[in-house]
N, C-alpha and C positions, 0 to 999 in steps of 0.2 A: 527737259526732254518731253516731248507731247506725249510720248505714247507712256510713259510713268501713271498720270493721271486718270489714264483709261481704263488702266487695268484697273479692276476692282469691281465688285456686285456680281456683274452676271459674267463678264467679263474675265478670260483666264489669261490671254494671250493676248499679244495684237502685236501684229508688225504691220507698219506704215511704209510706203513706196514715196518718191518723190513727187509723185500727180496729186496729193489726199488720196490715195487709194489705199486700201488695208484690207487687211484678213484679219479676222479675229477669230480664236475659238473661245465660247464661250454656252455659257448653259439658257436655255429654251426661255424665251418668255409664257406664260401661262397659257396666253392666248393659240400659242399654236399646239398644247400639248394634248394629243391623244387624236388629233388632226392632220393629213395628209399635209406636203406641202401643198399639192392643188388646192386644197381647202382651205387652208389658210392664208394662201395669198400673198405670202410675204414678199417676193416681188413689186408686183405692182402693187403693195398698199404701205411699202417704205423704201423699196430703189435697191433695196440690196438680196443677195443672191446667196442662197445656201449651196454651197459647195458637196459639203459631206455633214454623215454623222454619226457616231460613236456611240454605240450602247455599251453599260458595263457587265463585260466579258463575253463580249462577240468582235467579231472584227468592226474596222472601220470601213464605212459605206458611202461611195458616190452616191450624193443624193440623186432622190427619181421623182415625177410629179408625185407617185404615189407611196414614198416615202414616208409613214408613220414616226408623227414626234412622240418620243416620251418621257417623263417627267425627269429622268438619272440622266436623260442622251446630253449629249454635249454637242454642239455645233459647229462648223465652221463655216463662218459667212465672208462672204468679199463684198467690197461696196468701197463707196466714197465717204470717208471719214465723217462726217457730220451727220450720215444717212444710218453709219453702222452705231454711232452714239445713240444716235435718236431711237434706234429697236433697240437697241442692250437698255436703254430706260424705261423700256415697258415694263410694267408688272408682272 
């Protein structure tokens, strides 16, 4: 099963669609913490799209441009499988 493999590192979750699509939840690469999504880009600088995210012991949040990562938040990203490997191997 593909998605066994996945999970793991930054990665908590992931469920795979039949197109390669997937959502995963999973925790912040470095890069984007303490950084708006606007600012960080992740979008257009790896194809996949933050959905929501989770601080611990607040609710869970549709993400906004101006959406602050932080280093506990946990993510949830959608994208096409190889797109959402490629950011969960960031640092």
């Amino acid at each position: 099963m593909r998605a066994a493999h996945l999970v793991g590192g930054r990665m908590l979750d992931f469920i795979e669609f039949d197109d390669d699509f997937a959502i995963v939840k999973m925790y912040p690469p470095t890069e984007t913490v303490g950084f708006t999504l606007a600012e960080s880009n992740v979008r257009a600088k790896y194809g996949v799209t933050v959905v929501g995210v989770k601080t611990p012991g607040e609710d869970f949040t549709y993400a906004q441009p101006d959406t602050t990562v932080g280093p506990r938040d946990t993510l949830i990203v959608s994208g096409h499988t190889d797109l959402l490997e490629r950011f969960a191997a960031r640092p």
